[in-house]
VMD Tcl script that builds the backbone (N, CA, C; Angstrom):
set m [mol new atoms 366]
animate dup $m
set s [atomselect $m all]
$s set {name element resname resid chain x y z} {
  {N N UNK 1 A -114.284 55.665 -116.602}
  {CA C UNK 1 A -114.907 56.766 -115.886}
  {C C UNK 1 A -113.961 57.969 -115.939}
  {N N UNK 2 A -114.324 58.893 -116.279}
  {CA C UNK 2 A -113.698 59.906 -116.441}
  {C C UNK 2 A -113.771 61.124 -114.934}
  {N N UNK 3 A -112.589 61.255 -114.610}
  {CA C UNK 3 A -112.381 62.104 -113.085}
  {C C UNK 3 A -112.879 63.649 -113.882}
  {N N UNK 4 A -113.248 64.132 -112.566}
  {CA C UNK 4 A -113.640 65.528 -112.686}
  {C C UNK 4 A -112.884 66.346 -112.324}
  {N N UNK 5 A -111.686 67.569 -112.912}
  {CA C UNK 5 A -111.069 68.489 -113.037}
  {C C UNK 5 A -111.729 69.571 -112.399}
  {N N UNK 6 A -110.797 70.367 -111.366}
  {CA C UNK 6 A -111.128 71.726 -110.799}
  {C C UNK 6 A -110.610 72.815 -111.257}
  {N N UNK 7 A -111.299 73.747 -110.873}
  {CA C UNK 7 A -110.609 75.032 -110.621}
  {C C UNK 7 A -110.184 75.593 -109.677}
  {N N UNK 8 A -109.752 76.026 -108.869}
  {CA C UNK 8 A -109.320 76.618 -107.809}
  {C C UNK 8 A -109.241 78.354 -107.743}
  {N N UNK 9 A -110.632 79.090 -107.491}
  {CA C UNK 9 A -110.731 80.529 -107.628}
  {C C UNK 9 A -109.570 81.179 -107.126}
  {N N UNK 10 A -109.855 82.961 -107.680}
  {CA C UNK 10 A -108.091 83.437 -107.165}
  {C C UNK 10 A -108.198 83.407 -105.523}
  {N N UNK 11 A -109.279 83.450 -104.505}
  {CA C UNK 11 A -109.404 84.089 -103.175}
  {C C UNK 11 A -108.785 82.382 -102.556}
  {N N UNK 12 A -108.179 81.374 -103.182}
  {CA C UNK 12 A -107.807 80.096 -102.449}
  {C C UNK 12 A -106.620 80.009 -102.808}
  {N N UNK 13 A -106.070 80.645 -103.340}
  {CA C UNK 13 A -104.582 80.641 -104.160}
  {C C UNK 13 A -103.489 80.296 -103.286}
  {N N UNK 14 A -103.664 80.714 -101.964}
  {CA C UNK 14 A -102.555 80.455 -100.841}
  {C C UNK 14 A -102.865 79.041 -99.647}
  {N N UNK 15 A -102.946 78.884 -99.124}
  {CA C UNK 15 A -102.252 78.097 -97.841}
  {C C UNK 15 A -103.279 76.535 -98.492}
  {N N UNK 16 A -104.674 76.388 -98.934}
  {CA C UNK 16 A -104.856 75.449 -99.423}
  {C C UNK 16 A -104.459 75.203 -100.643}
  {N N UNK 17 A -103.809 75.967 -101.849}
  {CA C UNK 17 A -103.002 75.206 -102.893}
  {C C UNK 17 A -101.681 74.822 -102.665}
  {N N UNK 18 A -101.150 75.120 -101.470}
  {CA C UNK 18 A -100.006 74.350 -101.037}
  {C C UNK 18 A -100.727 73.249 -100.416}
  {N N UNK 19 A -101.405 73.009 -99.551}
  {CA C UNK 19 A -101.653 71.631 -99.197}
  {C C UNK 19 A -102.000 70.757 -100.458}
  {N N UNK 20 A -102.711 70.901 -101.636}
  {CA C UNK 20 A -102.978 70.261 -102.702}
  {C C UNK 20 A -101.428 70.164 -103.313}
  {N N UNK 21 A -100.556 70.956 -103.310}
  {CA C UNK 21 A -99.527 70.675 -103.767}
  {C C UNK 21 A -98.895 69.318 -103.291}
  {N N UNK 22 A -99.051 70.003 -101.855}
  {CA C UNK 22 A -98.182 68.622 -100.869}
  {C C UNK 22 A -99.263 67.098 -101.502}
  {N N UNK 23 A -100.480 67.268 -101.020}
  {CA C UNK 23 A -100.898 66.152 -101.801}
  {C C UNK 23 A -101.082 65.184 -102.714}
  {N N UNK 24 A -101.078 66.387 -103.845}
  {CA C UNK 24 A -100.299 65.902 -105.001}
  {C C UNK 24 A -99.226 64.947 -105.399}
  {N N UNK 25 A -97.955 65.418 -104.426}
  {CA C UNK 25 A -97.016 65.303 -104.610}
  {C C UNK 25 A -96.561 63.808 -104.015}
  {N N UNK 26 A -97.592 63.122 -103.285}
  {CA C UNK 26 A -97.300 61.922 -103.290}
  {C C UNK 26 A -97.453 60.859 -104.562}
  {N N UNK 27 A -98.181 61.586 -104.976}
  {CA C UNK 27 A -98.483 60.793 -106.296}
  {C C UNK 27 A -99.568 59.526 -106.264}
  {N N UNK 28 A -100.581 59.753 -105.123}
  {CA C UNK 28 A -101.513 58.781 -105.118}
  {C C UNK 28 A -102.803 59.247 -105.322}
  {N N UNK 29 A -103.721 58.912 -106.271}
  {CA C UNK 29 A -104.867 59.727 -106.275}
  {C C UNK 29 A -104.469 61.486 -106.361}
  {N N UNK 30 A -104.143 61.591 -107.679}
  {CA C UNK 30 A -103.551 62.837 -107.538}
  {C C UNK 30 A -105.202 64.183 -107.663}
  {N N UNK 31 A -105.296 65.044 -107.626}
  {CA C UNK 31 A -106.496 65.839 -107.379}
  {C C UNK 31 A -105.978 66.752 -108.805}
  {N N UNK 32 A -106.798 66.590 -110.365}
  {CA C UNK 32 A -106.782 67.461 -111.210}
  {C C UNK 32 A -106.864 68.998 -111.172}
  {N N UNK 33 A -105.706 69.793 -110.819}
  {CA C UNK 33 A -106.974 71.066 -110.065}
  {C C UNK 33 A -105.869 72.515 -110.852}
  {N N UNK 34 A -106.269 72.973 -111.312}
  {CA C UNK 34 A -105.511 74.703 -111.639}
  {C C UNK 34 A -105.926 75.953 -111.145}
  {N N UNK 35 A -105.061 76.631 -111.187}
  {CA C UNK 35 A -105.909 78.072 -110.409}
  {C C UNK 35 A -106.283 78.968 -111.170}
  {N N UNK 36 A -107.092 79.846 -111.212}
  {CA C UNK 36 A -107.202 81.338 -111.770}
  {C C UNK 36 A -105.612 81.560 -111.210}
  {N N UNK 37 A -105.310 82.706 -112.876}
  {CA C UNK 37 A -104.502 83.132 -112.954}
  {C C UNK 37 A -103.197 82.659 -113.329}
  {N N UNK 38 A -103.643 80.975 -113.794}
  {CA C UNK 38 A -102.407 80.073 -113.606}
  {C C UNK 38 A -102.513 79.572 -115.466}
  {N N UNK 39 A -103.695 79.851 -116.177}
  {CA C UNK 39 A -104.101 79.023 -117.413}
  {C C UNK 39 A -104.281 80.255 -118.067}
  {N N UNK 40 A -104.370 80.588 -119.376}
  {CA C UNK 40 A -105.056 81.542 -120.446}
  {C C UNK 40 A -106.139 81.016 -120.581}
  {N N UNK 41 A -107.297 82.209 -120.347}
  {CA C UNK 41 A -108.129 82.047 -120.139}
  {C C UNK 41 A -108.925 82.727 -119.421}
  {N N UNK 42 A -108.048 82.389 -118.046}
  {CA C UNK 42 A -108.661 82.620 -116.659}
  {C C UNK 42 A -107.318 83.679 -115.846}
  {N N UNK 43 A -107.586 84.805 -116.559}
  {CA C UNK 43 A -106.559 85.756 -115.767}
  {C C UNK 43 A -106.319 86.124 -114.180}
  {N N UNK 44 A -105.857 86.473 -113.285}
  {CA C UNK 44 A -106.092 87.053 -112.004}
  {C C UNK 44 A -107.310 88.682 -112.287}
  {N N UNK 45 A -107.929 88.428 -111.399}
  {CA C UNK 45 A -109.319 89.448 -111.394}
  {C C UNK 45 A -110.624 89.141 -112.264}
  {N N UNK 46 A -110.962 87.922 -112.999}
  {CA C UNK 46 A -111.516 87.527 -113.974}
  {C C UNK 46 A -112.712 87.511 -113.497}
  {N N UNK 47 A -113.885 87.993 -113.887}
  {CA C UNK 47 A -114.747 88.216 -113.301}
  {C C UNK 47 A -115.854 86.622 -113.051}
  {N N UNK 48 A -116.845 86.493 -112.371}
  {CA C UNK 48 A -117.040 85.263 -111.803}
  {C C UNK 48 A -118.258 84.984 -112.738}
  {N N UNK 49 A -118.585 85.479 -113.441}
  {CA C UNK 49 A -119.837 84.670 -114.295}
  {C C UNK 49 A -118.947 84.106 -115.759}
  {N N UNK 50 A -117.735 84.928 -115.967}
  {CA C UNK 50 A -116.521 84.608 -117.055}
  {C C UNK 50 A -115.778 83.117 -116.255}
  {N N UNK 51 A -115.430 83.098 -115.490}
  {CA C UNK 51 A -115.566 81.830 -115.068}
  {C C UNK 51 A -115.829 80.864 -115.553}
  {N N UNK 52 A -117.320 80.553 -114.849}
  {CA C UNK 52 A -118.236 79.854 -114.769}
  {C C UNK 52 A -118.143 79.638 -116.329}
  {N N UNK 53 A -118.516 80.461 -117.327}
  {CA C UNK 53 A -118.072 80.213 -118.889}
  {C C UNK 53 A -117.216 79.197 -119.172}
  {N N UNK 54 A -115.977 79.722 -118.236}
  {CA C UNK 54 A -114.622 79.041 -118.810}
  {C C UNK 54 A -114.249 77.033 -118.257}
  {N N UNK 55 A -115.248 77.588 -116.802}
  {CA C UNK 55 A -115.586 76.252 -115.967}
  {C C UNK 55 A -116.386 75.702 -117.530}
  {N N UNK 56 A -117.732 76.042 -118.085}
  {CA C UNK 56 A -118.352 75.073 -118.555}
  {C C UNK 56 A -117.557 74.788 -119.654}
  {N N UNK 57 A -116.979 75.398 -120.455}
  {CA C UNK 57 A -116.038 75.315 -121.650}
  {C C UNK 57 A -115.157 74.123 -121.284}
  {N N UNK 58 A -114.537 74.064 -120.336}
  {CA C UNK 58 A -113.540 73.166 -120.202}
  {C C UNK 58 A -113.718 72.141 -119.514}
  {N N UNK 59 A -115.096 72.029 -118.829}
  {CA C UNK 59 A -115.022 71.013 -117.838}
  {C C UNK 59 A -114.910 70.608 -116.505}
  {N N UNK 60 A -114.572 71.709 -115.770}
  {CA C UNK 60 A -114.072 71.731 -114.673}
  {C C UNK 60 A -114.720 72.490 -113.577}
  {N N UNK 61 A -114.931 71.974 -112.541}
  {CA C UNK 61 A -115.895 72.364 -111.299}
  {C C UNK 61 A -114.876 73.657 -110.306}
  {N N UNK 62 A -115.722 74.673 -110.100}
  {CA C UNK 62 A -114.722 75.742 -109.459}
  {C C UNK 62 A -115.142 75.387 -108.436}
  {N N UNK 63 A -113.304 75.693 -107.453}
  {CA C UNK 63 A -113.952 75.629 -105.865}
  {C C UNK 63 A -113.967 77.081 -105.433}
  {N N UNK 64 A -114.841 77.540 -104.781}
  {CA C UNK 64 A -114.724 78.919 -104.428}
  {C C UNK 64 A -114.865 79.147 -102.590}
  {N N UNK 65 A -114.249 80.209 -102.412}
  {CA C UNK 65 A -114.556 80.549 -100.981}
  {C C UNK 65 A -116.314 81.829 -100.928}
  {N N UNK 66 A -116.421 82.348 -102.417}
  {CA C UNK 66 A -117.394 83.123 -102.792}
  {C C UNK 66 A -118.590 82.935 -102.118}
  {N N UNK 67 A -119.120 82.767 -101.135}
  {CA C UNK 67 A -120.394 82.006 -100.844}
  {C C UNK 67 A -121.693 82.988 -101.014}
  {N N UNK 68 A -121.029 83.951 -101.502}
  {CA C UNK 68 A -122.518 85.205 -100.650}
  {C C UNK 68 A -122.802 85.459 -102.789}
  {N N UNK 69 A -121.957 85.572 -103.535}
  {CA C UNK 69 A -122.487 85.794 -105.005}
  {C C UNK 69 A -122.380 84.753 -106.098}
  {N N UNK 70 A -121.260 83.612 -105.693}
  {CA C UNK 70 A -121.004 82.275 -106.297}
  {C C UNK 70 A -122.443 82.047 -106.848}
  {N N UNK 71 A -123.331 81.495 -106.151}
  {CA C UNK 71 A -124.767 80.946 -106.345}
  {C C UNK 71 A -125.651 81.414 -107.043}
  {N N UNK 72 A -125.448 82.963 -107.080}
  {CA C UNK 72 A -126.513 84.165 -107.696}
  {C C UNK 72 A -126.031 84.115 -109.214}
  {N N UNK 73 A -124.565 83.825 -109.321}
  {CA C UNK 73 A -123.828 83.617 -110.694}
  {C C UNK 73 A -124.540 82.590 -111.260}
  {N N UNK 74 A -124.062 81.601 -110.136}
  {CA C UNK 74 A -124.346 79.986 -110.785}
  {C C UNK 74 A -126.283 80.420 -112.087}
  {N N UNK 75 A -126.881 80.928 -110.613}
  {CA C UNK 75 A -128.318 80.817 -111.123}
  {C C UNK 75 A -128.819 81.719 -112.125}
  {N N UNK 76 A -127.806 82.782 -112.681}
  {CA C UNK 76 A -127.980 83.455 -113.715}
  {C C UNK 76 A -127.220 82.719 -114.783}
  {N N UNK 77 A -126.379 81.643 -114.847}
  {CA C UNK 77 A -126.043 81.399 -115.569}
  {C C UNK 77 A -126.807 79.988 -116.159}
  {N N UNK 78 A -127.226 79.563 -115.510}
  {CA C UNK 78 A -128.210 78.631 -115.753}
  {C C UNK 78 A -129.533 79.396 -116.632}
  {N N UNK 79 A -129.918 80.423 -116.080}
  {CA C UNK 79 A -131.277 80.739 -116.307}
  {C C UNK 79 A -130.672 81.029 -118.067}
  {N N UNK 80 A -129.395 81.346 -117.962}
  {CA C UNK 80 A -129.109 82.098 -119.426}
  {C C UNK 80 A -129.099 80.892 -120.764}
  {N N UNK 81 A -129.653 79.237 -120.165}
  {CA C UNK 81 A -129.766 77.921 -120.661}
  {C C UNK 81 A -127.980 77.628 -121.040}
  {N N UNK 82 A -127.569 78.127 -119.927}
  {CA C UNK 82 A -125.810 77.403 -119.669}
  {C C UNK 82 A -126.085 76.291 -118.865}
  {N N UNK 83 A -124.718 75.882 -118.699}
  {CA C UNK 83 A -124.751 74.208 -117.792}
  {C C UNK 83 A -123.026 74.721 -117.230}
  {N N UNK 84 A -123.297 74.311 -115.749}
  {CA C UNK 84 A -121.596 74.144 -115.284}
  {C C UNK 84 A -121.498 72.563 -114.861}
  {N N UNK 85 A -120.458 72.624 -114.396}
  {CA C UNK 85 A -120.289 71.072 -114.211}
  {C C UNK 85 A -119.777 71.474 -112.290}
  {N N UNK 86 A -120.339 72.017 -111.645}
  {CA C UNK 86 A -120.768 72.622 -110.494}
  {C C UNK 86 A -119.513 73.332 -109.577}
  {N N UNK 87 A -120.185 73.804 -108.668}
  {CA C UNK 87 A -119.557 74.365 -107.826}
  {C C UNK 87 A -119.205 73.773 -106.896}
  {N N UNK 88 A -117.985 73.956 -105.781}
  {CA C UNK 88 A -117.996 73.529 -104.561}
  {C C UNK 88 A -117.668 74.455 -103.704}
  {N N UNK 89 A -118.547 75.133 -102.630}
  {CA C UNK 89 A -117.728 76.363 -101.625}
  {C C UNK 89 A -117.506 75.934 -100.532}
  {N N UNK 90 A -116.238 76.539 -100.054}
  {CA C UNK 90 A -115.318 76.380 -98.907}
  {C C UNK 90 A -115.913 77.270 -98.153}
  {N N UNK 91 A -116.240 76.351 -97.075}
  {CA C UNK 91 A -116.189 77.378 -95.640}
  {C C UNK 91 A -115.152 77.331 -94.598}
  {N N UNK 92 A -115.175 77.728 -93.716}
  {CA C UNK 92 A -113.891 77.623 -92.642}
  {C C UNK 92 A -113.370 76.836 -92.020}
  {N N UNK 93 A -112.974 75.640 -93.092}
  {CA C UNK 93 A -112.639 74.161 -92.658}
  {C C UNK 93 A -111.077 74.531 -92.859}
  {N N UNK 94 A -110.810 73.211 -92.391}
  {CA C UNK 94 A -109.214 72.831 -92.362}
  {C C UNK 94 A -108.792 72.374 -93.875}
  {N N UNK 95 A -107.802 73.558 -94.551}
  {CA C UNK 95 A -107.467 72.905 -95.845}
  {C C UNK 95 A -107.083 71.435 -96.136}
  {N N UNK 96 A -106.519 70.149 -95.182}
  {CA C UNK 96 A -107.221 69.184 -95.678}
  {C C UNK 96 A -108.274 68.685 -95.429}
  {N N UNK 97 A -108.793 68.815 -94.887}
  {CA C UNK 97 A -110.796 68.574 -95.403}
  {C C UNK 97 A -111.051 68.818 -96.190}
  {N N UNK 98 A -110.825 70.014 -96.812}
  {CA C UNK 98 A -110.856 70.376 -98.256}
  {C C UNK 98 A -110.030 69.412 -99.269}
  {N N UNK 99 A -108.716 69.284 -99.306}
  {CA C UNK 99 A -108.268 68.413 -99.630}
  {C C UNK 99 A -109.086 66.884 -100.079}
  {N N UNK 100 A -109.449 66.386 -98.716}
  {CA C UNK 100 A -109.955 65.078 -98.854}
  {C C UNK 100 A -111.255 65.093 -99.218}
  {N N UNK 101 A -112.101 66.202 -99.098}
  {CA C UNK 101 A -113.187 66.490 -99.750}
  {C C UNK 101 A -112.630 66.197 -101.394}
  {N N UNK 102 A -111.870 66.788 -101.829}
  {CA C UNK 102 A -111.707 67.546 -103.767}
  {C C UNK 102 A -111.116 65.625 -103.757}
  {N N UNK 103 A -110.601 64.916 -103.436}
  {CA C UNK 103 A -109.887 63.805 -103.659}
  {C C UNK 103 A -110.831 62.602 -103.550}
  {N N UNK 104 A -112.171 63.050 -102.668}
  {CA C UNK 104 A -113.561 61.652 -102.701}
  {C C UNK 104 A -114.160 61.980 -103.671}
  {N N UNK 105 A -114.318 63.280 -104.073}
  {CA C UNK 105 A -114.793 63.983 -105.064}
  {C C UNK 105 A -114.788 63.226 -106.440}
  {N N UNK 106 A -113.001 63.337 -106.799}
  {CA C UNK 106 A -112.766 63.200 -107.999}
  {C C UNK 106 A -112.523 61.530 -108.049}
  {N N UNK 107 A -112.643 60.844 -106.756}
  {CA C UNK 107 A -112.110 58.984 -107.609}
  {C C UNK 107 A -113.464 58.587 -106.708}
  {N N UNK 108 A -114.704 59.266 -106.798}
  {CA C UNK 108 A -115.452 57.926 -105.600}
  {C C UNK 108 A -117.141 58.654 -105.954}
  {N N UNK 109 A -116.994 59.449 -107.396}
  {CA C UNK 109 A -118.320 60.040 -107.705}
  {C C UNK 109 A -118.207 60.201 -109.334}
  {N N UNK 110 A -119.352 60.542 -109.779}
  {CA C UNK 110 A -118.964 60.585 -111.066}
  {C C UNK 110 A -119.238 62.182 -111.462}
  {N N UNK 111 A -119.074 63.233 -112.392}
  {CA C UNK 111 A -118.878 64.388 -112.639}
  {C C UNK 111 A -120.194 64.839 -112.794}
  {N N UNK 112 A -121.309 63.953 -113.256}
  {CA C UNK 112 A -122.676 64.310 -113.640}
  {C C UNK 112 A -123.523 64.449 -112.330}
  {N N UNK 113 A -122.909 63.800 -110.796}
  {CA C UNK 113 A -123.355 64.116 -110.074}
  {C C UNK 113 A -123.369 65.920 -109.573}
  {N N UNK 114 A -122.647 66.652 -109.952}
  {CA C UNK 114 A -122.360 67.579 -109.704}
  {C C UNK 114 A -123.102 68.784 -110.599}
  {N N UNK 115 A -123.108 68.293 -112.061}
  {CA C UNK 115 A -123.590 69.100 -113.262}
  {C C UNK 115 A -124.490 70.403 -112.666}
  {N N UNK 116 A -124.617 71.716 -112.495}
  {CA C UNK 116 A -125.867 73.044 -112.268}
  {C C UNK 116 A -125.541 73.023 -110.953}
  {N N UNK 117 A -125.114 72.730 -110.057}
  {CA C UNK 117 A -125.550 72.338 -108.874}
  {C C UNK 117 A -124.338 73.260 -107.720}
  {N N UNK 118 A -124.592 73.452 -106.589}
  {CA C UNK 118 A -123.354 73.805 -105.971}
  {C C UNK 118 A -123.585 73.211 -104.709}
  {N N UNK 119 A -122.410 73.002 -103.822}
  {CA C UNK 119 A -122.171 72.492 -103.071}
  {C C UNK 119 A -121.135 73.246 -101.744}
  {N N UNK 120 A -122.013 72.864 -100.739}
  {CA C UNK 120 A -121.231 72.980 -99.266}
  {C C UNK 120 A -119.963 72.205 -98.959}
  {N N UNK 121 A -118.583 72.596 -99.033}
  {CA C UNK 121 A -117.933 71.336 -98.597}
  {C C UNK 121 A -117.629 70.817 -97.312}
  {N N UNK 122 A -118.184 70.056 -96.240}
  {CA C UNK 122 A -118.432 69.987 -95.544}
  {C C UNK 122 A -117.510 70.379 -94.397}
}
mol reanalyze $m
mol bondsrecalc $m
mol representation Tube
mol addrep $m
């Protein structure tokens, strides 16, 4: 079974990619995840339907805090007969919830559950 790889948009770059760090860093169930701005590719300011491109190109599900244009992307990019391998948006949870959200995510589902689709993280 192959785990599903994130992205991590530029507007999450701070206080929850240190908790993924810390998480990480135990080394159990580690969470696949890179940021905008961190890969070629995906520069800082990159616009969000270029993304979503770079999400389907490579594989990898963006998490975004975007909630109000994320979706309007998603659905133009679909309509354009693209495929992402989905979204997940953050709302005003506790970065590990988020955490343990991106970590059931990636060892306790499979990636096709996600495929066009976006998601609330709870």
């Amino acid at each position: 079974m192959a785990l599903p790889g994130f992205v991590l948009d530029e507007d999450l770059r701070g206080l929850l990619w240190r908790y993924i760090v810390r998480y990480n860093a135990r080394k159990v169930d580690p969470i696949d995840i890179i940021r905008v701005g961190d890969v070629e590719g995906l520069p800082l300011g990159i616009l969000d339907p270029d993304i979503l491109n770079w999400c389907e190109a490579n594989g990898r599900i963006l998490v975004s805090h975007d909630r109000s244009t994320t979706p309007v992307h998603l659905a133009d990019h679909l309509a354009a007969g693209r495929h992402c391998p989905g979204i997940f948006l953050v709302r005003r949870v506790h970065p590990m919830d988020v955490v343990s959200f991106l970590a059931a995510a990636a060892y306790a589902s499979e990636p096709s559950e996600w495929q066009d689709r976006y998601f609330y993280i709870p």
